[in-house]
C-alpha positions in Angstrom: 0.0 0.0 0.0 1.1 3.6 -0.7 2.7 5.1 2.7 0.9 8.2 1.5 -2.3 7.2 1.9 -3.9 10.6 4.2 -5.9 13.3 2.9 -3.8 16.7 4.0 -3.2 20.6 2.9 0.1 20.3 1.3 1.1 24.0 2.2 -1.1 26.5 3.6 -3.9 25.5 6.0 -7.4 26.3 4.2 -9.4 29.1 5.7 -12.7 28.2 7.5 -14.9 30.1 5.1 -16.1 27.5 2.4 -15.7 29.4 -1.1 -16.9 28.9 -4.5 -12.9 27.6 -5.5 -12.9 25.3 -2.9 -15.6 23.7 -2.8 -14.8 23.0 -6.3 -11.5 22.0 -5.4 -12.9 19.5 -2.8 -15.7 18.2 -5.8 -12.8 17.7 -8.2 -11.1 15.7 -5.8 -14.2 13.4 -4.9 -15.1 12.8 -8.8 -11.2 12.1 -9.6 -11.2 9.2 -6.6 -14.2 7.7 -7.9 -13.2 7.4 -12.0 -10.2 4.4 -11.1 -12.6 2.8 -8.7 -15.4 2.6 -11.3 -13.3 1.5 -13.8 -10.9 -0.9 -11.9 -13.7 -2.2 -10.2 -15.0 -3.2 -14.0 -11.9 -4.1 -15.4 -11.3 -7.0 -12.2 -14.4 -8.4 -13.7 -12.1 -9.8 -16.2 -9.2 -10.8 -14.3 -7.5 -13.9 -14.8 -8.0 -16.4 -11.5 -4.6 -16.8 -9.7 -2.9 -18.6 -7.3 -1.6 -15.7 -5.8 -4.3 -13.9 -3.9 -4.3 -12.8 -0.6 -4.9 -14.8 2.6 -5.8 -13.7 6.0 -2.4 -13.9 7.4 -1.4 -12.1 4.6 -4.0 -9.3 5.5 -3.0 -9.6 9.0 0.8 -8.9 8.5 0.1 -6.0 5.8 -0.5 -2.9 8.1 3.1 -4.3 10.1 4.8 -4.4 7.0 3.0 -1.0 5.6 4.4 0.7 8.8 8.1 -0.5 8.4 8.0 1.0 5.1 6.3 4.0 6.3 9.0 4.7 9.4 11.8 3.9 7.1 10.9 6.2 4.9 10.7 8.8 7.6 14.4 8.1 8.8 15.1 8.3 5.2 14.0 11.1 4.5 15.3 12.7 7.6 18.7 11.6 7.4 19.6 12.0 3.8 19.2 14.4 1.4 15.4 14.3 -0.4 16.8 15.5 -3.5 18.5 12.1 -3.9 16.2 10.1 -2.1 13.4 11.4 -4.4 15.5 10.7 -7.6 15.5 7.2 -7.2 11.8 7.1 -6.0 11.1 8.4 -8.7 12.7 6.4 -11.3 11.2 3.5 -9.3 8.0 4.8 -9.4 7.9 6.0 -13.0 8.9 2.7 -14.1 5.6 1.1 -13.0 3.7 4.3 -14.0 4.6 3.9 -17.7 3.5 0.3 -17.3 0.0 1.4 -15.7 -0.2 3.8 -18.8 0.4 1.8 -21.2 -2.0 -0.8 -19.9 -4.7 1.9 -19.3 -4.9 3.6 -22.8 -4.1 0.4 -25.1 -7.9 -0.2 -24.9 -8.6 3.3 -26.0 -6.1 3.5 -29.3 -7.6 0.1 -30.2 -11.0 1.8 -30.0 -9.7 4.3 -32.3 -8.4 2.1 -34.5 -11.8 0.1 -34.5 -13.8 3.4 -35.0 -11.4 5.1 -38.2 -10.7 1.8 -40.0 -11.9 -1.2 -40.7 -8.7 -3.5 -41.6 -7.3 -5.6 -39.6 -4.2 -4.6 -37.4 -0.7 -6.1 -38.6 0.5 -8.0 -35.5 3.9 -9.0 -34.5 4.8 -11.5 -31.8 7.7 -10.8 -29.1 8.9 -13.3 -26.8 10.6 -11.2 -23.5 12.6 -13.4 -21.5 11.0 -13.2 -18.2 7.8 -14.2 -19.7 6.4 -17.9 -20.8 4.4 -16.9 -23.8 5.3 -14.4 -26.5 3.3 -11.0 -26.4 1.1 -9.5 -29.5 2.0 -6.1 -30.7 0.6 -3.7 -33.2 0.7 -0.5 -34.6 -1.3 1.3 -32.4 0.7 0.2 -29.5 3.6 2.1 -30.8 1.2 5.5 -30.9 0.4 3.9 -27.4 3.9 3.9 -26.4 4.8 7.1 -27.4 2.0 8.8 -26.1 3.2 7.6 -22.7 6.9 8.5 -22.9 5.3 11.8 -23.7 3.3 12.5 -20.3 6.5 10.7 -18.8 8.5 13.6 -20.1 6.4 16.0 -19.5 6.2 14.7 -15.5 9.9 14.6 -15.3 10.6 18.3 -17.0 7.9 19.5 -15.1 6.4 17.6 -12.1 3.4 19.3 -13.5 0.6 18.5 -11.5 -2.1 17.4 -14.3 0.5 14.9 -15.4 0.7 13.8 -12.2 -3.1 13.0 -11.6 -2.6 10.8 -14.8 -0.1 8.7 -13.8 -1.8 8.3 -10.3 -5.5 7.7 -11.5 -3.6 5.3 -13.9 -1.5 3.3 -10.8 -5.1 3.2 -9.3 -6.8 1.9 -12.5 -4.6 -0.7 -12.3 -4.2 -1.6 -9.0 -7.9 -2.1 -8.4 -8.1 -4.4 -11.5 -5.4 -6.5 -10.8 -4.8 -6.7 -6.9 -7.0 -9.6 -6.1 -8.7 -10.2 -2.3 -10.5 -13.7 -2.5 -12.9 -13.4 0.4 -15.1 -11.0 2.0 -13.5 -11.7 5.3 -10.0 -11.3 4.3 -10.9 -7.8 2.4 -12.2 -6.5 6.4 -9.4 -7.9 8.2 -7.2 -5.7 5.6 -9.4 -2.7 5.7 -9.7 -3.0 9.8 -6.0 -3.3 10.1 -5.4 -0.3 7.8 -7.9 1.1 10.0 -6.3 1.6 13.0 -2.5 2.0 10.9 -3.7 5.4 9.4 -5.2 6.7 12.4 -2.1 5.8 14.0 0.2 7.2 12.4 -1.9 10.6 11.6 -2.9 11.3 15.0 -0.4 9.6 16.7 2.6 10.8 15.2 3.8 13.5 12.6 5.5 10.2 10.1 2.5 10.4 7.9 2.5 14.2 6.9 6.0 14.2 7.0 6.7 11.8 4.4 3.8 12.9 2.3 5.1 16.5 2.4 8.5 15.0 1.5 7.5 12.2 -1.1 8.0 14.2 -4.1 6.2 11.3 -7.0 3.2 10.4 -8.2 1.2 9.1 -5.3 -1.4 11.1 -4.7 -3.8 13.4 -6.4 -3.6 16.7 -6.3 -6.2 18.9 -6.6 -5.5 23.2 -6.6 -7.8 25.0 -3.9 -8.0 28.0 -6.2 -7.7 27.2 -10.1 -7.3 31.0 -10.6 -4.6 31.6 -7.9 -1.2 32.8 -9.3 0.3 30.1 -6.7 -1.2 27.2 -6.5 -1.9 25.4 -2.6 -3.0 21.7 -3.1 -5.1 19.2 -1.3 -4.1 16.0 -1.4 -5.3 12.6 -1.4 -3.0 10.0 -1.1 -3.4 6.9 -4.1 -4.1 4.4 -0.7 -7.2 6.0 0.1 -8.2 5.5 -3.7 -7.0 1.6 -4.2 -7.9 0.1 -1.0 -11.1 0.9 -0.7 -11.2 0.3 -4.5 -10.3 -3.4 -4.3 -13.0 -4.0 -1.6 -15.5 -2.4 -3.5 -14.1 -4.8 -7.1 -14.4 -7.5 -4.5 -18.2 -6.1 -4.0 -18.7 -6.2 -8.1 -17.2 -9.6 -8.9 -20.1 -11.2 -5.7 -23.0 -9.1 -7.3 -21.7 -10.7 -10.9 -21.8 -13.8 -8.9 -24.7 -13.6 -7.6 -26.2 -12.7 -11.3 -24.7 -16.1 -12.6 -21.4 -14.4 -13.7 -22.4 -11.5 -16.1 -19.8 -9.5 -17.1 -22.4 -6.6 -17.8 -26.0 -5.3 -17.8 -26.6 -7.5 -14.0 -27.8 -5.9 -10.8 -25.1 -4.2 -8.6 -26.6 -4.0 -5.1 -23.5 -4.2 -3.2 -21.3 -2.5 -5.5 -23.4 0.3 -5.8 -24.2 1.0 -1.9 -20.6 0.6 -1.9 -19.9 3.0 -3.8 -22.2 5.6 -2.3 -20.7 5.0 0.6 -17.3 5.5 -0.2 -18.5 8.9 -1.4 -20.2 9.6 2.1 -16.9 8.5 3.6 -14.6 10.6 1.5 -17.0 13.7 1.9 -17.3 13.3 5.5 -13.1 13.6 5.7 -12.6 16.6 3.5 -15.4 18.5 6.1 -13.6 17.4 8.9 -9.8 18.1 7.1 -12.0 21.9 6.5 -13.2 22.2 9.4 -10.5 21.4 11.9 -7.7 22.4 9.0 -6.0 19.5 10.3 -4.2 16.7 8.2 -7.0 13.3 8.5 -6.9 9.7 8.1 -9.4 8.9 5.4 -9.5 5.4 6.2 -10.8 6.4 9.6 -14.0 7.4 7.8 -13.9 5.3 4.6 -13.4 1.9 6.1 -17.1 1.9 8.4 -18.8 3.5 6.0 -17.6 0.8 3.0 -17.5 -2.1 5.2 -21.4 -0.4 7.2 -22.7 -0.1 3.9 -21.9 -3.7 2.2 -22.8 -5.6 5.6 -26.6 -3.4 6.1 -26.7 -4.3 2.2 -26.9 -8.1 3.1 -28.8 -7.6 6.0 -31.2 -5.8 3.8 -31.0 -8.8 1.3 -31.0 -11.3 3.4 -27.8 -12.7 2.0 -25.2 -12.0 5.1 -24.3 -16.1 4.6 -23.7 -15.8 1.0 -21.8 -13.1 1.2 -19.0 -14.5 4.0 -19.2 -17.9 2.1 -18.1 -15.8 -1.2 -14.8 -17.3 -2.2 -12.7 -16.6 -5.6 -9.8 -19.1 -4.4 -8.8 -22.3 -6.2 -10.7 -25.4 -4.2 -8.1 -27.6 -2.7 -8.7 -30.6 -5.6 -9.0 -28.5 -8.3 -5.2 -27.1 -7.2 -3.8 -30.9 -7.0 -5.7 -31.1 -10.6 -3.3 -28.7 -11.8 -0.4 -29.6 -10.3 -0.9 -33.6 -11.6 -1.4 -31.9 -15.1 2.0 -30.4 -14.6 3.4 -33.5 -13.7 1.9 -35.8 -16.3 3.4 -32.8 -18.8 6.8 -32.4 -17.7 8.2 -36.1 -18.6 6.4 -35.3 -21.6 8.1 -32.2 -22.7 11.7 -33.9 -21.4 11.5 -36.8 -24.1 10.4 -34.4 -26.7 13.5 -32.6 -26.3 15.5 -35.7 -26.1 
């Protein structure tokens, strides 16, 4: 999870009188958080099943293991210089974002492509080392790719921060699609431990504003308080408070696509969509505290009850509280030893073949 993950003024404090520019400042913010949810949420509907999802133990270790990496950034960042610390953050960083670009517009140039012409695309097939099957190019994945060094460039030369909301709503995009939490229960454990981590080390300590103030990449969106101001002061919203709740609510999607008998599309979304309002509520209900108090806030203190409140009254409502904690996307235990015995029969297989 992103270490950055609190909703905080970035320079000056905001006065107490709600204005016109802020309150479009704090709308702005809501509407970007909710675009990578809505779409990631969608886009898990198609995710490949994996071995690798995450158990309980795993959601019980991550707020430790989030807090290591939050405190050692803190000494870092206090020790050494930021100017150096950021430059390799950022090459880290930007590595991955290019990756979360390119995956997030190739849909959109093919869609172009679809829409101007009618021929078929020209592919090419390139087998990378690292991977087992070769991966299918074309055209527009070159427009694809340069478009993307582009707003890369234009990040680094200018650490502009449009560019930057790009590259964070695409992390998110991606993140929700792709991070997979099997079970209902797990996704709470998570969100309960993160719970009490961000109001930890918000309210407990000064670790959290301190290394968003310092973290100087494309973790969090960043929204102007006044779009007409010849010096911009930001809010911020840290890419955490976007993808975690994000994944609980994909989680939410792929059980109401269960419950519909697997649609992909056009199915009833009860969880999902009281989900998602409640995320809203949440996220709303932190920005008029952040106003209010002008005090740095842990989002997840609000976010978490209201998206874990809202799914749980939903099955209440339903009647469906023991399908939902029975929901499970992992593997069944004899369908993994399935597997492996293919794997088995195959390998003495493939060793004669090359003999």
């Amino acid at each position: 999870m992103d270490p950055t993950n609190s909703t905080a003024p970035v320079a000056a404090a905001a006065a107490l009188e709600m204005t016109p520019e802020l309150a479009f400042a704090y709308t702005g913010m809501i509407l970007m958080a909710l675009v990578p949810i809505y779409i990631g949420s969608h886009l898990s509907l198609n995710r490949k099943k994996t071995e690798q999802t995450m158990k309980a133990s795993d959601a019980w270790m991550f707020p430790v293991v989030a807090s290591c990496f939050l405190f050692g950034l803190y000494i870092v960042f206090k020790y050494l210089n930021k100017e150096y610390v950021n430059m390799l953050l950022n090459a880290y960083f930007l590595f991955f974002g290019m990756a979360s670009l390119l995956a997030t517009f190739r849909p959109l140039w093919m869609k172009l492509y679809s829409f101007i012409s009618d021929a078929p695309l020209t592919h090419w097939n390139v087998k990378f080392p690292w991977e087992d099957e070769p991966t299918e190019f074309n055209v527009m994945d070159l427009f694809n790719l340069l478009g993307c060094a582009g707003l890369v460039a234009w990040y680094v030369m200018t650490k502009h921060w449009v560019v930057s909301n790009i590259l964070g709503l695409c992390f998110s995009i991606q993140g929700i699609a792709l991070l997979a939490i099997p079970k209902y229960s797990v996704a709470c454990i998570l969100l309960g431990g993160l719970f009490f981590y961000d109001i930890f080390w918000v309210f407990g300590t000064d670790v959290m504003v301190t290394v968003a103030k310092s973290f100087d990449a494309p973790i969090k969106l960043l929204m102007p308080k006044d779009v007409f101001a010849a010096t911009y002061s930001f809010s911020m919203l840290g890419l955490g408070d976007i993808v975690i709740p994000g994944v609980f609510l994909a989680l939410l999607l792929r059980y109401d696509s269960f419950r519909a008998g697997g649609k992909k599309s056009g199915f009833s979304q009860p969880y999902f969509t009281v989900g998602f309002v409640g995320y809203v509520a949440g996220l709303a209900a932190t920005m008029f505290v952040m106003h209010t108090f002008r005090a740095a806030q842990p989002a997840l203190l609000y976010l978490v009850p209201a998206c874990i409140g809202c799914s749980f009254t939903t099955a209440l409502v339903l009647g469906d509280v023991g399908g939902l904690l029975a929901y499970s996307e992992e593997e069944p235990e004899d369908e993994k030893e399935k597997e492996k015995e293919k794997e088995a029969k195959k390998a003495p297989a493939e060793t004669k073949k090359t003999k």
